[in-house]
C-alpha positions as a printed NumPy array, in Angstrom:
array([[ -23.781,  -70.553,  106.947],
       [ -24.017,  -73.763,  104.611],
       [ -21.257,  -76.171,  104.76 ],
       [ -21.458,  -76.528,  101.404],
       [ -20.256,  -72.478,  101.414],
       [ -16.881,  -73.057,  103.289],
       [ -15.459,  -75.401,  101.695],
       [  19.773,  -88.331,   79.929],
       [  21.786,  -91.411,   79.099],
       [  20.697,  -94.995,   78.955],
       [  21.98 ,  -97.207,   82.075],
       [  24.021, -100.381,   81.094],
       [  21.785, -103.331,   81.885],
       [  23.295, -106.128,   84.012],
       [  22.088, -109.311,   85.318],
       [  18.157, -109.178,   86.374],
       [  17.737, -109.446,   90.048],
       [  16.739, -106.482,   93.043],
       [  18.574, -105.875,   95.485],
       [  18.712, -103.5  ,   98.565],
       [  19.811, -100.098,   98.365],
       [  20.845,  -98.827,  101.833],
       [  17.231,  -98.84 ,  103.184],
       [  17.04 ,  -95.527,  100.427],
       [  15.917,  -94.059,   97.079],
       [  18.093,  -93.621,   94.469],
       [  18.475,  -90.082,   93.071],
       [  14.839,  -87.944,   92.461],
       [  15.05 ,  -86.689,   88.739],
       [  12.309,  -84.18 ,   88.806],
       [   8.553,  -85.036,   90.211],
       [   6.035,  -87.72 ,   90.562],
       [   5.698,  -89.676,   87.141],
       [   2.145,  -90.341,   88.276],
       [  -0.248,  -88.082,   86.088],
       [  -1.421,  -84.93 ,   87.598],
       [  -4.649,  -84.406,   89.713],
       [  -7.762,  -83.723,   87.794],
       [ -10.436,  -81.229,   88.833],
       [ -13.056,  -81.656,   91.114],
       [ -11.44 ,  -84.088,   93.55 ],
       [  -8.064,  -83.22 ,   95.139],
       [  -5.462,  -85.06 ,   97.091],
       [  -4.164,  -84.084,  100.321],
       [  -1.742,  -84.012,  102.525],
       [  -0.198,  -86.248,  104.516],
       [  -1.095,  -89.624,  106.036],
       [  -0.077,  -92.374,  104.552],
       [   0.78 ,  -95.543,  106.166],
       [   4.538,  -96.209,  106.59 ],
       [   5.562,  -99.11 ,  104.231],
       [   8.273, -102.011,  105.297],
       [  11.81 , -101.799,  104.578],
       [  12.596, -102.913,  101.275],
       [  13.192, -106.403,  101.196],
       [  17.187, -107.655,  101.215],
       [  18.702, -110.29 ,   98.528],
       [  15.238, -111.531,   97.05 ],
       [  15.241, -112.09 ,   93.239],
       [  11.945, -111.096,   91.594],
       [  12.529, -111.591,   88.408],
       [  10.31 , -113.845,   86.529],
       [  11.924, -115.438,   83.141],
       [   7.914, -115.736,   81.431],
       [   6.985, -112.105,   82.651],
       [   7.177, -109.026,   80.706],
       [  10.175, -106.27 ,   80.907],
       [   9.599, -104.399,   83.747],
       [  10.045, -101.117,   82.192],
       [   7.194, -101.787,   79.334],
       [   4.834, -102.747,   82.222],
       [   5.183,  -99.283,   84.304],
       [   5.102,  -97.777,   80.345],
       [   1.477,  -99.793,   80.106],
       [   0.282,  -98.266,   83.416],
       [   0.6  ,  -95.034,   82.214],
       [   4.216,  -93.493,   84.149],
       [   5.529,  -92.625,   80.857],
       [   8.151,  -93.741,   77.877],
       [   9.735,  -97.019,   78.232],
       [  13.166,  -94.795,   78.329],
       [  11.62 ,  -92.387,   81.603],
       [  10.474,  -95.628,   82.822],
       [  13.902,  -97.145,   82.623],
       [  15.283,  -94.064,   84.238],
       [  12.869,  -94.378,   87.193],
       [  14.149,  -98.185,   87.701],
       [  17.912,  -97.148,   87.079],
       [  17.488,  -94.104,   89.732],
       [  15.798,  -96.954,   92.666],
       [  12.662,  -95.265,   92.412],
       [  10.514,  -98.756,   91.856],
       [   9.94 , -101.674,   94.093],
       [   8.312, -105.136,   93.19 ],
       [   7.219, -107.002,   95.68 ],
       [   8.647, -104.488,   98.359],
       [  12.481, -105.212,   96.775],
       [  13.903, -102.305,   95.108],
       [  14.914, -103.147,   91.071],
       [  17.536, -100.994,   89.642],
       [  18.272, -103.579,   86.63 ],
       [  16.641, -103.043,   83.133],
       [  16.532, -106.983,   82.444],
       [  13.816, -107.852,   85.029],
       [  10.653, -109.284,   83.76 ],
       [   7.392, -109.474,   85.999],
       [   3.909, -110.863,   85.9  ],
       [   1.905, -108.197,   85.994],
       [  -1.009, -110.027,   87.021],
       [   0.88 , -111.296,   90.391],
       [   3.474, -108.453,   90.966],
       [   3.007, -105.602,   93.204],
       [   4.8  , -102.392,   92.04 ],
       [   5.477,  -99.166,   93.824],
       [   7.133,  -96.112,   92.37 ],
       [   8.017,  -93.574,   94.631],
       [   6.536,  -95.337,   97.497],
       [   2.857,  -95.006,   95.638],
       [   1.136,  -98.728,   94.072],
       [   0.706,  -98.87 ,   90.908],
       [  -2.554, -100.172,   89.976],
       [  -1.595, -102.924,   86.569],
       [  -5.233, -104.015,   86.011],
       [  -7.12 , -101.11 ,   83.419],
       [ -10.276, -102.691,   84.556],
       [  -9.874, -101.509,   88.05 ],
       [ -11.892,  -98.08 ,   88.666],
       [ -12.429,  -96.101,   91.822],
       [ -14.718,  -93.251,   91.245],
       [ -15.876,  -90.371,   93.645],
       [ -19.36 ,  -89.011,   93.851],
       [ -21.008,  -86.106,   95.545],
       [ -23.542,  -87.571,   97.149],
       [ -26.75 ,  -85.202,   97.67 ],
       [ -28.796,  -85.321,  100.862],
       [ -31.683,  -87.53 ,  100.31 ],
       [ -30.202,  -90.175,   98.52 ],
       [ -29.157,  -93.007,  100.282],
       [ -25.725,  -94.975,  100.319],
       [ -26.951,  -98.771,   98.454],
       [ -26.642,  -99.62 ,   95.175],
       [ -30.644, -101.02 ,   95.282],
       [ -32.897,  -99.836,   98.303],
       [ -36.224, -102.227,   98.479],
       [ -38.462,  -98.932,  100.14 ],
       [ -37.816,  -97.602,   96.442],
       [ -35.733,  -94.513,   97.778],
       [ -33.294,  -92.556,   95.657],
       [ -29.781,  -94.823,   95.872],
       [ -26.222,  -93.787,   94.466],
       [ -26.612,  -96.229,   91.855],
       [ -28.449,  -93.697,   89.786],
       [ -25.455,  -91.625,   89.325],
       [ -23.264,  -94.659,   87.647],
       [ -25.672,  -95.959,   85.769],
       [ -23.727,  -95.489,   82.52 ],
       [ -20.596,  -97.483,   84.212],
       [ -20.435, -100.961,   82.283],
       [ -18.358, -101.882,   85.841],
       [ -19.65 , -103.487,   88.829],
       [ -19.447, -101.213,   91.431],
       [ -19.924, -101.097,   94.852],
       [ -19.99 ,  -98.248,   97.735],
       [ -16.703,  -98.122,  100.058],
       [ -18.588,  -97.245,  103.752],
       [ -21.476,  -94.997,  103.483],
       [ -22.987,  -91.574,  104.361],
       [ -26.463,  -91.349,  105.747],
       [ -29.521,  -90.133,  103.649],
       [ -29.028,  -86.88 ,  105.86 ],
       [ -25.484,  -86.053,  104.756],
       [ -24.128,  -85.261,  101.481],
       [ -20.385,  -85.396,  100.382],
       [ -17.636,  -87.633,   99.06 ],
       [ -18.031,  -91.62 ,   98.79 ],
       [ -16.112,  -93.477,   96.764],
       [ -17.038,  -96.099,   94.071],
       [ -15.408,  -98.951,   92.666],
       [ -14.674, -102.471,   91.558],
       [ -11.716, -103.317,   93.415],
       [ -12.725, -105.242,   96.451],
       [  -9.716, -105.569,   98.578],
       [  -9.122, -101.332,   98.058],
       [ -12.895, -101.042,   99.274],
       [ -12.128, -103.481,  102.098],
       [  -9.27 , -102.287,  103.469],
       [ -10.446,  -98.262,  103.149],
       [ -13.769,  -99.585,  105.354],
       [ -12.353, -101.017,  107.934],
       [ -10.973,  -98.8  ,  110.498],
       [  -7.872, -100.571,  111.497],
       [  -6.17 ,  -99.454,  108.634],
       [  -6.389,  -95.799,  109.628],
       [  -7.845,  -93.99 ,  106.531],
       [  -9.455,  -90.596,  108.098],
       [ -12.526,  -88.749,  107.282],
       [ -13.059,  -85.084,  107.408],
       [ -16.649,  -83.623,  108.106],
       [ -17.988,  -80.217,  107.863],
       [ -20.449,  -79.837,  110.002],
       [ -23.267,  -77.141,  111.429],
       [ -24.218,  -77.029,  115.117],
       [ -26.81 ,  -75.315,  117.237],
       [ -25.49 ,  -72.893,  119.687],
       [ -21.943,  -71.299,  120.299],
       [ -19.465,  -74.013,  120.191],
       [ -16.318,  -73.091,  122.547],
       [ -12.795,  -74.222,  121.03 ],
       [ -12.279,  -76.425,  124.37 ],
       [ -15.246,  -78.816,  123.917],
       [ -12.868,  -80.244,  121.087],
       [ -10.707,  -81.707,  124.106],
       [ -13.153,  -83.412,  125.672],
       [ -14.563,  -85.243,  121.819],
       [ -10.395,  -85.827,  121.11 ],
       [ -10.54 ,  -87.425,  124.562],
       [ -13.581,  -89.655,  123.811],
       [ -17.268,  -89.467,  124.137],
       [ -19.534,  -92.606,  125.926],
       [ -21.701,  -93.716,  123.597],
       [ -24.364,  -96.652,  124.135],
       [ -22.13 ,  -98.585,  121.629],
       [ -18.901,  -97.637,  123.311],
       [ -17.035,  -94.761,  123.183],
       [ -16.198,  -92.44 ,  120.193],
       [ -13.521,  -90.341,  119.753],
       [ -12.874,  -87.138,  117.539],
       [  -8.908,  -86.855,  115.803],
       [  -9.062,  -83.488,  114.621],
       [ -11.638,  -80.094,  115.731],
       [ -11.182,  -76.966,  114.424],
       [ -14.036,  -74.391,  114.773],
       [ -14.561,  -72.611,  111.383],
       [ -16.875,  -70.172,  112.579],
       [ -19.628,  -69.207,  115.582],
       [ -22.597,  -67.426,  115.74 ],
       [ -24.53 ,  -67.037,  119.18 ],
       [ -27.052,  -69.249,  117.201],
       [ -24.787,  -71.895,  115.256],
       [ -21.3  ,  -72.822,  114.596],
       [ -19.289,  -74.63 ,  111.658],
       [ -17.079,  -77.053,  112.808],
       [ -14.712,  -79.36 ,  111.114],
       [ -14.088,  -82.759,  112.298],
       [ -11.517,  -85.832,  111.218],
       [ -12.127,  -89.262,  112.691],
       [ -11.678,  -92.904,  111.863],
       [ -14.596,  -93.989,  113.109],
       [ -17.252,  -95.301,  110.725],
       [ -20.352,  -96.4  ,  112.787],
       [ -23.339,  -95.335,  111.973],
       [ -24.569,  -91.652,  112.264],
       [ -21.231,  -91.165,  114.248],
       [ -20.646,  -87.353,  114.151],
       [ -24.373,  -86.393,  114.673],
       [ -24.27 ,  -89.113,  117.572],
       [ -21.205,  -87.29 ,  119.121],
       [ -22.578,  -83.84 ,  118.516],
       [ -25.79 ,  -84.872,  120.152],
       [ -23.994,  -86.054,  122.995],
       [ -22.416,  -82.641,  123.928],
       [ -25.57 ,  -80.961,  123.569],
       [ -25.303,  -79.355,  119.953],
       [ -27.395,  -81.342,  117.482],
       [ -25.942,  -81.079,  113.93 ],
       [ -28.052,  -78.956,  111.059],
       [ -26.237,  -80.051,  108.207],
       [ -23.44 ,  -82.011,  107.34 ],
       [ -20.435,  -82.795,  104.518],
       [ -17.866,  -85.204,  104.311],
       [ -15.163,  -83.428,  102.861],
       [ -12.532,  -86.277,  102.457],
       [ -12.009,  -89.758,  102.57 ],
       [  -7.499,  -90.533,  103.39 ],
       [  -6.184,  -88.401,  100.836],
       [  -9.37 ,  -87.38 ,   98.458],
       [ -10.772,  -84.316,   99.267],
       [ -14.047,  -83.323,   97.445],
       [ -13.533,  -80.253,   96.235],
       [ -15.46 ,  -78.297,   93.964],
       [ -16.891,  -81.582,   92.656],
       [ -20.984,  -80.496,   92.385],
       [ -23.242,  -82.559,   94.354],
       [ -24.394,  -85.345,   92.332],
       [ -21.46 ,  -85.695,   89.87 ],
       [ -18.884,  -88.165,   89.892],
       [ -15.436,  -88.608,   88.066],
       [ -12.787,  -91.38 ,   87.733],
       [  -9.711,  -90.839,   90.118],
       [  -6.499,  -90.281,   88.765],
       [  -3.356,  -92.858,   88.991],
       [  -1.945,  -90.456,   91.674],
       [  -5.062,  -90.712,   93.606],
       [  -5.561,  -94.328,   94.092],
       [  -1.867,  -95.001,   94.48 ],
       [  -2.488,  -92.508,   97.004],
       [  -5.44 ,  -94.689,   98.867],
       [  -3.689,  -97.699,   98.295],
       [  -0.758,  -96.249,  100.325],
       [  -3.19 ,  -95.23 ,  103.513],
       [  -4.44 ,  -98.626,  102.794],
       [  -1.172, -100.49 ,  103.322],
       [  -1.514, -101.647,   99.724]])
């Protein structure tokens, strides 16, 4: 009982400025203009941090930048004529102002745009990449006792990238890879509230109330620890699967809490990281996240 087995017509253009519009979006024409998911890794539901209010009477528009609409073309949300529609219908923010005029130039190297409430990353050398990590490889880009590190599974990556958190040699499962610092920062630290799921396989029966007492909090000799989510997958009189969600990211955490309630873990996954679940992504591959994806981190992020 692996956990690896459960698993239309142009708007008029008037004077550039933002300005407020009622606290709301404008009219949805169809979907998301983010690309669609790829394979392997999939978003999911729910769970992203509540933005501000958009901002009232502040003029973002910067005479020296570029057309707003050819930027959000550049980033990959479509034509410059869907991208006008998606600024006409008060679906884009800069800055946290909503812009529903086509004259409004912005740096993209200083602006921060949202469509639909989702960030748009403007830099094409940013990358955030997920990897499968197999048990027995541990989470450093360069380990000094000469153990097997994730680094071996981007080594064809021109980028500089570095590990956001880590998974112990023990555990296998999704970690994240990339070259934008303050993303990596902000999905570490726990006060911003990005969740991770675990699969995990205990010894003995596991009885649906001991989730209580691990929502409540375990003592810990670091302090205590406590659970978001249990749901138990399936028991055995020997074993039980059991899936976990937690902020918490100190070390060995779940076996540490498991331990504590008297049913050491067998094996374990991480299954997501916010809104990136693993998938059927094979252990030791990795792929590039799509524009959806990161927008999507970015929003659990605060970004």
């Amino acid at each position: 009982m692996s956990p690896q087995e459960r698993r239309g017509g142009r708007p008029s253009s008037g004077k550039p400025g933002a300005k407020r519009q009622g606290g709301q979006q404008g009219g949805q024409r169809g979907g998301s203009p983010f690309p669609g998911e790829g394979r392997g890794v999939r978003s999911a539901g729910g769970g992203a941090r509540r933005r501000p209010a958009p901002k009232k009477d502040v003029d973002v528009h910067d005479p020296e930048g570029v057309r707003l609409q050819k930027v959000l073309a550049t980033a990959g949300l479509g034509s410059r004529r869907a991208c006008e529609e998606l600024i006409a219908a008060g679906r884009v923010t800069v800055d946290d102002a909503i812009v529903t005029e086509l004259g409004v130039r912005v740096d993209p190297k200083k602006a921060v745009i949202h469509v639909d409430g989702l960030r748009v990353q403007l830099d094409t050398t940013i990358i955030t990449i997920a990897l499968n990590k197999p048990t027995g490889v541990v989470s450093t880009m360069h380990d000094p006792e000469g153990r097997p590190t994730i680094a071996q599974y981007v080594a064809n990556r021109d980028e500089r990238l570095f590990h956001v958190g880590r998974l112990d040699a023990d555990t296998s499962g999704i970690i994240l890879l990339t070259n934008d610092g303050e993303l990596a920062n902000r999905l570490s630290h726990p006060s911003h509230g990005v969740a991770k799921t675990y699969l995990a396989q205990v010894e003995g029966r596991v009885i649906p109330s001991l989730g209580g007492k691990m929502i409540r909090g375990l003592e810990l000799e670091d302090g205590v620890a406590k659970l978001d989510k249990f749901t138990v997958v399936q028991v055995t009189p020997q074993a039980s699967l059991v899936e976990v969600t937690l902020h918490e990211g100190r070390n060995r955490i779940v076996r540490r809490m498991f331990d504590e309630v008297g049913h050491p873990v067998v094996s374990l996954v991480r299954t997501s990281i916010g809104p990136i679940r693993l998938g059927d992504l094979k252990p030791g591959r990795t792929r590039v996240l799509s524009k959806t994806e990161v927008g999507s981190l970015m929003a659990q992020a605060g970004m």
